[in-house]
N, C-alpha and C positions, 0 to 999 in steps of 0.2 A: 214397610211398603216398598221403599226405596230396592233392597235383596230380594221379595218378592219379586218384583218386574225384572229385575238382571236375571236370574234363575228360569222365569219364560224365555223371557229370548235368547238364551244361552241353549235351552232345549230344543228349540221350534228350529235354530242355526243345525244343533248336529242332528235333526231329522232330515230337514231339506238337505244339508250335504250327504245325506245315505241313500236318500230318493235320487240325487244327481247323479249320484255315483254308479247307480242299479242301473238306473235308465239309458247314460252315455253307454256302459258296459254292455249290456242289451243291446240296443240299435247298433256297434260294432260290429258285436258277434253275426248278428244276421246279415249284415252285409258281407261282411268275410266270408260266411259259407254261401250264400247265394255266389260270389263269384267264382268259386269251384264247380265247372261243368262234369267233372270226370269222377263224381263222386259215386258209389256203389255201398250197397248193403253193411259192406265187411269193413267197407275204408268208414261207412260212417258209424258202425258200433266202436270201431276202433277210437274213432274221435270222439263219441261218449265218453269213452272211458278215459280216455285221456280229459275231459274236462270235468268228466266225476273227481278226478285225482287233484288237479289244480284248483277246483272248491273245495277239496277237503282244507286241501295247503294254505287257499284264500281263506277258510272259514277259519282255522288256526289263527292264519295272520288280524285277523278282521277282530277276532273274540278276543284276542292280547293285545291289539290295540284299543278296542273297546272298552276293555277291563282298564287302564289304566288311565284314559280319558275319563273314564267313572271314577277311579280312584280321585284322580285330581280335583274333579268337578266335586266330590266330594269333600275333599281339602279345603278347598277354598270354599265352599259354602260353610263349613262349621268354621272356620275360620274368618268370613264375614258375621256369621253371628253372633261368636263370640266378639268379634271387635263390637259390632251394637250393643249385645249384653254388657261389655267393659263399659261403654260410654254412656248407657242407659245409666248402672251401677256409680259411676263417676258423675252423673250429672245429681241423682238421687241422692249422693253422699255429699255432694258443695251443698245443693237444696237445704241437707238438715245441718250441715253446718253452721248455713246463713241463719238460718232458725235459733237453734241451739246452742252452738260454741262460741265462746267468749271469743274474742278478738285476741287479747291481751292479760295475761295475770300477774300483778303486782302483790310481791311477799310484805306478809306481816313486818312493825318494829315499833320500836319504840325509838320517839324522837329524841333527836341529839343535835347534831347540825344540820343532820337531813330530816325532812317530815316526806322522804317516797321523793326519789327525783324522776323517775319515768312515769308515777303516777300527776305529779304537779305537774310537771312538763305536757301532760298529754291531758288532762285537764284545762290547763291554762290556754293550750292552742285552738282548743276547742271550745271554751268560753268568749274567747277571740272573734271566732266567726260564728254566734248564736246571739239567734235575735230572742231566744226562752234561757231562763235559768229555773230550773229546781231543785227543791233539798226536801228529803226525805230522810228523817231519824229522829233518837229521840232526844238529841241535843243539836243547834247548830251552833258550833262553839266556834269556830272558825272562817263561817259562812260569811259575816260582815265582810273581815279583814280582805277578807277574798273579793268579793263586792268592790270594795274602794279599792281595790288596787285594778282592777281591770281597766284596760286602756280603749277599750269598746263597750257599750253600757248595752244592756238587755233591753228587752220592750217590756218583758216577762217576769217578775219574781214571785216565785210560790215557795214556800217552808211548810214542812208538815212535822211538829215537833210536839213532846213533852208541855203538856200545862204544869205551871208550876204549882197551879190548884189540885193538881192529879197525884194523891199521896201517895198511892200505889204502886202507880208505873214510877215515880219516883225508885222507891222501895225497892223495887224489881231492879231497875238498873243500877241502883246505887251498889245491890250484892253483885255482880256484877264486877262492879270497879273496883272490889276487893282484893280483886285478881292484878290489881294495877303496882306495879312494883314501889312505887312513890304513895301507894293507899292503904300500905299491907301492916301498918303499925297504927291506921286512925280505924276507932269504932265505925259501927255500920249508923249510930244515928249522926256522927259527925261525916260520914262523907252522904248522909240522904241529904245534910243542910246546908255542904258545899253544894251540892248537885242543883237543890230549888236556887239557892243564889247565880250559878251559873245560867241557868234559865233565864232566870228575871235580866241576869246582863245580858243573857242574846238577844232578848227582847228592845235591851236599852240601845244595843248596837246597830241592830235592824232597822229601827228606831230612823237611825241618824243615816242608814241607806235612803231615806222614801226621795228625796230628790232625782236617786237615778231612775227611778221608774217608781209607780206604786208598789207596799211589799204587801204579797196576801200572810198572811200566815193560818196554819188551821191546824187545832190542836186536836191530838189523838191519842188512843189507848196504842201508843208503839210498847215492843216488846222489848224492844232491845237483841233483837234478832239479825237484822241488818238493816243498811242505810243506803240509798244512793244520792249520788246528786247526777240529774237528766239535763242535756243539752240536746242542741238540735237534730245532733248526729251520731250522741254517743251515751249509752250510761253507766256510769262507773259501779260497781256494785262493792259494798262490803259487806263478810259475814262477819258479824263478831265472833261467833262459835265453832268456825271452822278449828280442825285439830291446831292446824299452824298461828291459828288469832291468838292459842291461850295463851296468858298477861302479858298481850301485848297493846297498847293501848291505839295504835292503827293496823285494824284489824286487814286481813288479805281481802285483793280486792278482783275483782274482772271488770274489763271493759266488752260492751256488747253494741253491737251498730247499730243504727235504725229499724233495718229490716229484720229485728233477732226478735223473734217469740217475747221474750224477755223485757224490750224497749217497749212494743207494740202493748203487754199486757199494766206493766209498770202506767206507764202513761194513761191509759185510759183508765185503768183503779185510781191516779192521782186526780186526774182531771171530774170524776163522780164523786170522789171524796168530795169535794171542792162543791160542785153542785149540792148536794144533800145534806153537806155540817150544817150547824147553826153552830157551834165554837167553833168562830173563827173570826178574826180583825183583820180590819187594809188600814195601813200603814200611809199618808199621802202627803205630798208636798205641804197641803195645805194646814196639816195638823200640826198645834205649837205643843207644848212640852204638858200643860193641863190634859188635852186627851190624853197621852202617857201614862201621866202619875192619876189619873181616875183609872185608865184599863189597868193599871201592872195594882193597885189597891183591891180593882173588886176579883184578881187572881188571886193573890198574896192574904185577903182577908184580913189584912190590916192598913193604915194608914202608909201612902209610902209620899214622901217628900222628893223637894227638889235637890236637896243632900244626900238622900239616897239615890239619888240616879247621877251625881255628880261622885259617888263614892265607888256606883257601877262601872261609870266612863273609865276610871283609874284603874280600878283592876282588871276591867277588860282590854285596855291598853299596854298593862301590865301581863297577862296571860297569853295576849298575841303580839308581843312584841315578837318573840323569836320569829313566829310563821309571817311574818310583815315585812322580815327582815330575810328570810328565805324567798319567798314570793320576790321581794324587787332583784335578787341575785336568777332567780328564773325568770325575769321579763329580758334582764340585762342579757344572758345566755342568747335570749329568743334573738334577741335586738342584736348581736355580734351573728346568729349564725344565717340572720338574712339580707347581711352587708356583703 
């Protein structure tokens, strides 16, 4: 629009200055010969020709002028359009960015002393400032430990995880973890009966989060395909299957903004899930350890005590000791670099 209207008025200028130009030239000329009284037949063919001569020379000069005034005028208008085409192209390419590309990609590994320092880092800063927490996979093995360590508490917790009643998806992930270089010597039925026991302790763990907020949880047929956990502003995504996940037991991950296709679709699939389950528990302040050991028995299908969940606390204590002990070395980090 904007090139449009420069382009009229750019044209409508070099008319009126060619109409100016005719016209002064004009009115000139007739006054010039009117003031010649002695003028005759011969002296005025002579002065025809002498100004047939000087428009041929003017029309020369006027048409190589012209021609290059066009050339330029040409230049610069494919040369405004392409700048528009460039910024149209530039604005349509940030657009699908904000859409579609991750933020951030954090590599594959297997823990040791680190569990992902730019992914905990940039997690933890973000769980910081969110008034939502949620988990989405088919374990949340880590998700308490994280919970209790945060120094701002949610309004929000959702878990979308693994029933331990779900023999299949069980099954499903437990082949899976075969792939795990510390699983690659136990049978496939001893790591499906590590897998429901880690279950039943997330359960126990989450359990002992309901103080900081209510915890919803809602169980599902997950595939073991990827996992996020979504805050207010970011969601972290992992594949398990990408090429770089293989036995790696923290699979690669991306981070994607609010405004990304991705956060937008994630979110509202978790939030309908939520609407339409009927398996699913809330977790509340007000529940003593009897609701517990009645929900984790009619999952489990058998009998489960108050020994069993005191044998869960131990080895869930035990299995995230390291990442407990990573997390308070990443608040510490945060806590030094905003002194």
């Amino acid at each position: 629009m904007r090139t449009t209207s420069t382009r009229r008025l750019r044209r409508t200028l070099v008319w009126y200055s060619f109409g100016t130009a005719c016209f002064v030239a004009l009115v000139v000329g007739v006054f010039l010969v009117l003031q010649d009284h002695s003028l005759n037949p011969g002296s005025v063919s002579s002065q025809i020709g002498l100004n047939l001569i000087a428009s041929v020379v003017f029309a020369l000069m006027f048409a190589s002028l012209a021609n290059w005034l066009q050339d330029r005028n040409i230049e610069e208008t494919i040369g405004e359009g392409f700048s528009e085409l460039t910024e149209r192209v530039s604005q349509g390419m940030a657009q699908t960015n904000q859409l579609f590309m991750p933020l951030k990609h954090y590599d594959a590994l297997n823990p040791t002393d680190s569990f992902g320092d730019d992914y905990n880092r940039d997690v933890t800063v973000d769980l910081e400032q969110s008034g939502s927490f949620a988990f989405y996979g088919p374990s949340a093995r880590y998700v308490a430990a994280r919970l209790l360590a945060t120094r701002h508490r949610p309004q929000q917790i959702r878990i979308a995880m693994i029933s331990p009643a779900n023999k299949r998806a069980i099954s499903r992930r437990a082949s899976d973890r075969t792939s795990w270089p510390k699983s690659q010597n136990a049978s496939i039925e001893q790591i499906e009966r590590e897998l429901e026991d880690e279950l039943l302790m997330n359960l126990v763990s989450l359990f002992d989060c309901r103080r900081i907020c209510p915890i919803e949880i809602l169980y599902n047929d997950d595939t073991a395909v990827y996992r996020y956990v979504m805050l207010d502003q970011s969601v972290y995504v992992s594949w398990y299957h990408s090429p770089q996940s293989a036995e790696m037991e923290m699979p690669e991950s991306y981070q994607f903004r609010k405004e990304s296709f991705v956060y937008k679709t994630f979110r509202m699939d978790l939030n309908r899930k939520f609407e339409i389950s009927a398996d699913q528990v809330k977790f509340e302040a007000r529940h003593d350890e009897g609701f517990l050991i009645e929900h984790l028995s009619s999952l489990a299908g058998r009998p489960i005590t108050a020994a069993d969940l005191d044998q869960w606390r131990t080895e869930q204590g035990q299995d995230s000791k390291a990442f407990r002990g990573y997390l308070a070395k990443v608040y510490a980090d945060l806590s030094q670099q905003q002194k």
